[in-house]
N, C-alpha and C positions, 0 to 999 in steps of 0.2 A: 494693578493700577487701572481704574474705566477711563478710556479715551476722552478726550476731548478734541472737539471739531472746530475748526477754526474757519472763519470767511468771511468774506464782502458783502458787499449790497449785490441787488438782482441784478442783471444787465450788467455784468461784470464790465468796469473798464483794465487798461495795464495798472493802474495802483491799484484798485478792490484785489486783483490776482497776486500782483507782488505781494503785495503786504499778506497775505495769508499765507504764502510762501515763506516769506521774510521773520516773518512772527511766530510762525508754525516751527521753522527750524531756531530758534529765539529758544522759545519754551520748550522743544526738546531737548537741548542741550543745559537744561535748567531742572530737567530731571521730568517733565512734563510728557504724558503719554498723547501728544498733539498730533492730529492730521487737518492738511490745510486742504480742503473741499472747495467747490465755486457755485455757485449759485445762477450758472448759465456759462454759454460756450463762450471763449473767447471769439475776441474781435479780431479783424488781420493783423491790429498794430501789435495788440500783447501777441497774437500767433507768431509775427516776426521777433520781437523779443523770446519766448520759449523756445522758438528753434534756436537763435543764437546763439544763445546760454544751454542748451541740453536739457530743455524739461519738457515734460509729458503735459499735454492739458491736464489741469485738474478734476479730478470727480467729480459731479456735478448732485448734487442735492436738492431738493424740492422739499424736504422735510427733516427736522432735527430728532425730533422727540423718539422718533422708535430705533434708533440709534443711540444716541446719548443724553446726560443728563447734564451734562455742562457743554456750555459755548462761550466763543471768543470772539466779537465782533471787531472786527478792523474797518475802517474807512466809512463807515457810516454810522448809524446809529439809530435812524427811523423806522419804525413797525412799519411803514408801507413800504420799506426798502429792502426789509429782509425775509429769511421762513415765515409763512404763515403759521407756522406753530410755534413760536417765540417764547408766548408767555405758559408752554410748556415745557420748558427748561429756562435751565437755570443762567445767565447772563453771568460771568465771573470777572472778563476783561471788556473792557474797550479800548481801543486805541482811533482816534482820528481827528480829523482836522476841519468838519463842516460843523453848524448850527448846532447845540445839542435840542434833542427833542423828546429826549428818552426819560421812561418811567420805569423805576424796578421795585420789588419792593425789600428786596436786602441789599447787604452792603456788598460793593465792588471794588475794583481797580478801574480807575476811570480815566485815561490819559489822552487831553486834549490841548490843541497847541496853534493856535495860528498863523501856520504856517503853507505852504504851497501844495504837501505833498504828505501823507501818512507814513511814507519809509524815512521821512525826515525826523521823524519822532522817532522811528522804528529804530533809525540808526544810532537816537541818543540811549535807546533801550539798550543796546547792545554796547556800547561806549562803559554804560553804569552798571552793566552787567562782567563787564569785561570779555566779552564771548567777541573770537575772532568771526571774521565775516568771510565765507567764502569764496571763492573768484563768479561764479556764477550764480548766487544768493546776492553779490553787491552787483551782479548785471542786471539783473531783474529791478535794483528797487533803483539803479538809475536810472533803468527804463522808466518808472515811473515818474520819478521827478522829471524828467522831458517829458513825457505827455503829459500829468496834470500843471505845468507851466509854462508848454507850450514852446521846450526849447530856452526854457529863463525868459522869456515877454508877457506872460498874465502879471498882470496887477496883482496877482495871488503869492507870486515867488518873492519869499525874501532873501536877502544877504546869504541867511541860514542854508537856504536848500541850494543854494548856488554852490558854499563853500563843502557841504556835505556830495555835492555830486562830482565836484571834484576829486573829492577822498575814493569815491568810488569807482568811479571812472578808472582811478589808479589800481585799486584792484581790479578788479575787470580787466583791464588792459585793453583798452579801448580810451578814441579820443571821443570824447563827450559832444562834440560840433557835428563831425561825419556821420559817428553813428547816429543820433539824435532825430536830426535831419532823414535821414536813409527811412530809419522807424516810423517818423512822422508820416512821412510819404505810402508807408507801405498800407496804413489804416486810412489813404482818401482814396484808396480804390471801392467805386461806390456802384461800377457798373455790372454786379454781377450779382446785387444787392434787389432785392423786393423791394418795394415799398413798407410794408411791413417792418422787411427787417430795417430797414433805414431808421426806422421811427421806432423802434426799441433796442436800437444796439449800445443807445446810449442814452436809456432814457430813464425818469426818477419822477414819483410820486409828490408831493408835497400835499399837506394842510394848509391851508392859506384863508382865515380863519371861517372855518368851516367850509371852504372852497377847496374842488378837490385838483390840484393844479399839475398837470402831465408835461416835465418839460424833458426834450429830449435836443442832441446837439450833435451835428455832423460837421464833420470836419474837412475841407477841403482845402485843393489849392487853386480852384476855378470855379466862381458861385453859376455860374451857366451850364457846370456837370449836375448839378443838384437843380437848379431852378426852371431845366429844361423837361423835368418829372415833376411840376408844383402841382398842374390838373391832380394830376394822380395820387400826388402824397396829401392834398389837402383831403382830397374823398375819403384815405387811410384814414387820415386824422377823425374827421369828422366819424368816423364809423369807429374810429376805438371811443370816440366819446361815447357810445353809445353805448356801444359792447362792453366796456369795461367799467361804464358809470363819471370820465372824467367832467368834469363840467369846464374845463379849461384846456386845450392844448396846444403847447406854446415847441415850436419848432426855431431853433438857433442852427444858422448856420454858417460855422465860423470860417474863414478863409486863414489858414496858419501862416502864409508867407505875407498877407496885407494883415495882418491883427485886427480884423473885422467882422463884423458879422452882421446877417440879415435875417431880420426875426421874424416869423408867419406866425398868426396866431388865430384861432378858430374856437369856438364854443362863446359861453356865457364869460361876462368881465373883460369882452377883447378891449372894453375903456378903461380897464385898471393897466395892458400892459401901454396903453398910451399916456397915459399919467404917468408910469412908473419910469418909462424912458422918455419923457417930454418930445414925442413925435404925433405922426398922425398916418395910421395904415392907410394904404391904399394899396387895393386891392389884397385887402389882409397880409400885407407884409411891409417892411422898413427896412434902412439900412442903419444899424447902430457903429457909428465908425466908433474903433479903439474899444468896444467891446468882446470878449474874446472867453471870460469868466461867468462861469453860471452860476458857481458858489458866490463870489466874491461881486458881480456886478447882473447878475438877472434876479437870483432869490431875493437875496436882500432890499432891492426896489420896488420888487412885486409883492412882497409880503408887504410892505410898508403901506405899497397903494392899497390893498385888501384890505390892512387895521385903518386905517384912514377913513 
């Protein structure tokens, strides 16, 4: 039976990781010869989650096709977010929960759902499948629903991923507040970080029509740790626009204990992200109070301002 490789988006966050984890033992127990790969190193927060729970970083890929002939994408779904050699193999699943933006040209399994978190979907795969969930397989994908919901406070978590973390939680055996909490804290250590890395650990591509829009998000619990490096990270910024071709890059920086954030943005269109969140930069940045989502409250405003 030829492998199939399973993963995330680039700049892997804890759900890109879980869920290829999650999904990857899913389809193996489904008779499926899957390995879950990562598409960049983990961050501190997933590093604290894979020590927890007993796992190894994942292998790390830069290319699909001299390897295998099938993939499984989980948590995303954008050519700018995944292998550059995509449309050399064959796409057979999808599972996730953002925008879809994908083009194939055969048929697949396409499972989208929205909702806060990919392993919330992941967990109804396994519910319909009837495959038990392991103690340290359901720690990983709570980790994820606490980081992409921020703890249960993004606008992005519903009922669903709340009621589903507690299921897990109970496996695991762990209480879902403490640990949560603990893990969130462990990914706003920022002081040992580049500027560089700051600005790609958690950062994503978009098309915004025909705008190439770079938006990355850090996370803290003191915007003064991060805004006391602005000189320096805006210079980064302005120098990946260049180096990498973005025409836009838009820096969020959300504060997890206030559910806040403060947006810097630098290249061409810095008037589309002031339309988009009804502000006014000064000094290329803002404070967007109660924003905290970049699926559910930055793309969707910025793309709007762009078709507009």
């Amino acid at each position: 039976m030829e492998k199939v490789l399973v993963f995330g988006h680039l700049n892997p966050d804890t759900d890109s990781i879980a869920s290829a984890i999650s999904f990857a033992y899913l389809q193996q127990q489904l008779g499926v010869n899957a390995e879950a790969v990562a598409l960049g190193t983990p961050n501190e927060e997933t590093e604290y989650a894979l020590n927890t729970f007993g796992f190894e970083p994942l292998r790390v890929i830069e290319t699909a096709a001299n390897e295998v002939k099938e993939v499984m994408l989980v948590d995303h779904n954008e050519a700018q977010q995944t292998v550059k050699d995509i449309k050399d193999v064959r796409v057979s699943y999808v599972v996730d929960h953002h925008r879809i933006a994908f083009e194939c040209a055969e048929p697949l399994f396409y499972r989208a759902e929205p909702v806060g978190c990919t392993n919330t979907i992941i967990y109804k795969l396994y519910q319909e499948h009837n495959v038990e969930i392991p103690a340290n397989i359901a720690g990983m994908m709570l980790s994820a629903i606490i980081s992409d919901t921020l703890l249960f406070k993004s606008p992005t978590c519903t009922p669903f991923d709340v009621e589903v973390a507690k299921k897990l939680a109970e496996i695991a055996g762990v209480d879902a507040e403490t640990y949560g909490l603990e893990m969130l804290k462990a990914g706003t250590n920022l002081a040992t970080k580049t500027e560089k890395e700051l600005l790609n650990a958690d950062a994503k591509s978009f098309d915004m029509n025909g705008v190439t829009v770079r938006i990355d998000q850090v996370n803290t619990v003191d915007f003064a740790d991060v805004l006391s490096r602005k000189d320096a990270l805006e210079a980064e910024m302005l120098k990946e626009n260049e180096e990498e071709g973005y025409d836009l890059f838009v820096l969020l920086i959300t504060n997890i204990l206030d559910s806040d954030s403060i947006v810097i943005a630098l290249g061409e269109g810095v008037d589309k992200v002031e339309a988009a969140f009804e502000t006014t930069l000064e000094e290329n940045q803002s404070l967007l109070k109660g924003v905290v989502s970049r699926k559910k409250q930055v793309v969707p405003p910025l793309t709007e301002a762009f078709n507009g």
